[in-house]
VEXKEKE-854790 format. One record per residue (C-alpha): residue number from 0; residue in one letter; chain; x, y, z. Coordinates in Angstrom, 2 decimals, padded with zeros to 5 digits. Layout:
N
+-----+---+---+---------+---------+---------+
:   k : r : c :       x :       y :       z :
+-----+---+---+---------+---------+---------+
: NUM : A : A :       X :       Y :       Z :
...
+-----+---+---+---------+---------+---------+
This chain:
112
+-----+---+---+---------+---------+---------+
:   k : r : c :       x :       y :       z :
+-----+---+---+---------+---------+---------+
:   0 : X : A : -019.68 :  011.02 : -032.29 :
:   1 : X : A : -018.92 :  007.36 : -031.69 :
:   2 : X : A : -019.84 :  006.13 : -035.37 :
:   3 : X : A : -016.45 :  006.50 : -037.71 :
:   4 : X : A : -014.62 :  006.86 : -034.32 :
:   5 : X : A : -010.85 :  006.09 : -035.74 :
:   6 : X : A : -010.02 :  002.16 : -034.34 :
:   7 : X : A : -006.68 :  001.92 : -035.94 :
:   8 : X : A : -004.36 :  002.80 : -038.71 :
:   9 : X : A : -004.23 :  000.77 : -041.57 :
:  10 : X : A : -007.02 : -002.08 : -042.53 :
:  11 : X : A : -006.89 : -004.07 : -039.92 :
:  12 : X : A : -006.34 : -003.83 : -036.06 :
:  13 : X : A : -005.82 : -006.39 : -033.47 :
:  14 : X : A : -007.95 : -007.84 : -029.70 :
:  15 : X : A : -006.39 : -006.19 : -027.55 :
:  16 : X : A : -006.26 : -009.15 : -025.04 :
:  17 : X : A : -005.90 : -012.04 : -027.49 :
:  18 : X : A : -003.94 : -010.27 : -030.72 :
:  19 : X : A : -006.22 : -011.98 : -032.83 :
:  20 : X : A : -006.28 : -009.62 : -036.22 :
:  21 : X : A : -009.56 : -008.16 : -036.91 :
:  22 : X : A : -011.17 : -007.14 : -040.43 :
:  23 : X : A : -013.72 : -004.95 : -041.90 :
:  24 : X : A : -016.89 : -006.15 : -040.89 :
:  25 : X : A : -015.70 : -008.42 : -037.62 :
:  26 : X : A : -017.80 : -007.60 : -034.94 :
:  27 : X : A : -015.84 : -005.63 : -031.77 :
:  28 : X : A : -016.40 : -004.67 : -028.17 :
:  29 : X : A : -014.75 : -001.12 : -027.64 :
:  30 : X : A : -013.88 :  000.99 : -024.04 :
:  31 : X : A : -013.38 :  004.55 : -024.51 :
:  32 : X : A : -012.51 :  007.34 : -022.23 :
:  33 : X : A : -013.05 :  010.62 : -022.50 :
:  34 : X : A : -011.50 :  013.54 : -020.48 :
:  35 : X : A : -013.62 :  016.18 : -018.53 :
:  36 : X : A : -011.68 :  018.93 : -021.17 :
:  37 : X : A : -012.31 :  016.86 : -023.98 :
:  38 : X : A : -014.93 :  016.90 : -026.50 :
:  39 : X : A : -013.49 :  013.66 : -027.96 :
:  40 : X : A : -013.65 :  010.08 : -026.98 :
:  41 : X : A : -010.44 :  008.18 : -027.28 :
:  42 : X : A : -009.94 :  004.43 : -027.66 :
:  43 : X : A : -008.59 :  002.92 : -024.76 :
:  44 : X : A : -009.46 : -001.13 : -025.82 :
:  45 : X : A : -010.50 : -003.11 : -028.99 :
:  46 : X : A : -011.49 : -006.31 : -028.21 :
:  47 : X : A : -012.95 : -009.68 : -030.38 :
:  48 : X : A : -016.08 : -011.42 : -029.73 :
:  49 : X : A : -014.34 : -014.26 : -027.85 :
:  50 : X : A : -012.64 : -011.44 : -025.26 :
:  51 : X : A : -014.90 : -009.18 : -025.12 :
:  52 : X : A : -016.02 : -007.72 : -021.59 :
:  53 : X : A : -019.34 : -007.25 : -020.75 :
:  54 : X : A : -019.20 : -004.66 : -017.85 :
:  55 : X : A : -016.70 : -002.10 : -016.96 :
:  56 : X : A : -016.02 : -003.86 : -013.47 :
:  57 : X : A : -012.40 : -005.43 : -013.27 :
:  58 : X : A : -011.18 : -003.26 : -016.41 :
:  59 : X : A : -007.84 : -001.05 : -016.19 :
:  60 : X : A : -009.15 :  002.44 : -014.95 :
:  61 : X : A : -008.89 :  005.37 : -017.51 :
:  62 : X : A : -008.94 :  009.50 : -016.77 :
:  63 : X : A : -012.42 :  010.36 : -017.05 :
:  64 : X : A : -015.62 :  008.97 : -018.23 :
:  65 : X : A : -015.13 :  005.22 : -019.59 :
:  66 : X : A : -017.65 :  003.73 : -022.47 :
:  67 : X : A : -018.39 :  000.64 : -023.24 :
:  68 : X : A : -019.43 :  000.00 : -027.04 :
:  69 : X : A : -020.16 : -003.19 : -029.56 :
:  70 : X : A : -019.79 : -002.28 : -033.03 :
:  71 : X : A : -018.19 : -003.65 : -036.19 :
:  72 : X : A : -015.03 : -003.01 : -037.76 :
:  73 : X : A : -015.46 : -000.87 : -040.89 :
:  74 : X : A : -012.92 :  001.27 : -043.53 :
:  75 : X : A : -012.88 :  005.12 : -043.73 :
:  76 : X : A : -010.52 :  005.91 : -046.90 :
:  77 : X : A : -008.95 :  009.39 : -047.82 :
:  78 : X : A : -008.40 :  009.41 : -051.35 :
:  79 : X : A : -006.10 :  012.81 : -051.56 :
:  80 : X : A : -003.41 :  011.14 : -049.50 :
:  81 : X : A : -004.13 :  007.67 : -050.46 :
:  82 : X : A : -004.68 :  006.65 : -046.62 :
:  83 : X : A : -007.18 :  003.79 : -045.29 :
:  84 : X : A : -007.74 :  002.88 : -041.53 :
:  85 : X : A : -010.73 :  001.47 : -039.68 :
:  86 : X : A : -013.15 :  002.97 : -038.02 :
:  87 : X : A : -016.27 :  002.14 : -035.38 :
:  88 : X : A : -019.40 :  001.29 : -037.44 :
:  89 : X : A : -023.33 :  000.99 : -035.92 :
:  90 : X : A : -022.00 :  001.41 : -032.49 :
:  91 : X : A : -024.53 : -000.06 : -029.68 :
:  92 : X : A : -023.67 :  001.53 : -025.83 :
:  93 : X : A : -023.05 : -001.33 : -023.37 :
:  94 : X : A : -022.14 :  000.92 : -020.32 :
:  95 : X : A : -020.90 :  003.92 : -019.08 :
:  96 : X : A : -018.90 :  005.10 : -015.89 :
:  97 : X : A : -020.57 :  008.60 : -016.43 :
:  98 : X : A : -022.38 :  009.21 : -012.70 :
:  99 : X : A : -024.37 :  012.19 : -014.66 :
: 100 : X : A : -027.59 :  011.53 : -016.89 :
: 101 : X : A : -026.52 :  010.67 : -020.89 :
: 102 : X : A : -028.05 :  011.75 : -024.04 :
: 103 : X : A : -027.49 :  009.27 : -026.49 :
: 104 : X : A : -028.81 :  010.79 : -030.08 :
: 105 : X : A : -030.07 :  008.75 : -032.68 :
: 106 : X : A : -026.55 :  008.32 : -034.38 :
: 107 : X : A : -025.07 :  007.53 : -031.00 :
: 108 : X : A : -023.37 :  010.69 : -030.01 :
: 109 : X : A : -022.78 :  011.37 : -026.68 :
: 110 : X : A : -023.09 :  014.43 : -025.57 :
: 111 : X : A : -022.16 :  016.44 : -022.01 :
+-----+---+---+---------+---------+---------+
């Protein structure tokens, strides 16, 4: 599931081309991978607005299935262990590598 996907530790994270700190609620462009063995996508990229790619083409190359996604930063907390990071919110797919047809559910899972 992409929603809630775990961006960073903490509040806050940063572009990763720029290093321009990013809030709860700042818009973000995402690329994901996810390995053939894996049932999990993984965060590869975080970008801003102003860096953000719009196509897969000319990006670093990742194991596996990449994923392009715009969402907005939001804050998961865990009250138990007093911990806060941020996490993917309304995630919108851009593009994926995936050669194979995609189900995309209404909450934006992915699914093989």
């Amino acid at each position: 599931m992409l929603c809630g996907l775990r961006i960073d530790t903490g509040t806050t994270t940063v572009c990763t081309d720029c290093d321009r700190e990013l809030t709860e609620c700042d818009p973000v462009t995402v690329r994901l991978h996810q390995n053939r063995q894996d049932a999990q996508w993984h965060l590869a990229a975080c970008y801003c607005l102003s860096c953000a790619p719009t196509s897969l083409e000319g990006l670093p190359p990742t194991l596996g299935t990449q994923l392009l996604c715009e969402g907005r930063i939001g804050i998961t907390q865990d009250c138990r262990p007093q911990q806060t990071w941020a996490v993917l919110v309304s995630p919108t797919i851009i593009e994926t590598s995936r050669r194979t047809h995609v189900t995309y559910h209404a909450t934006q899972e992915v699914l093989e």
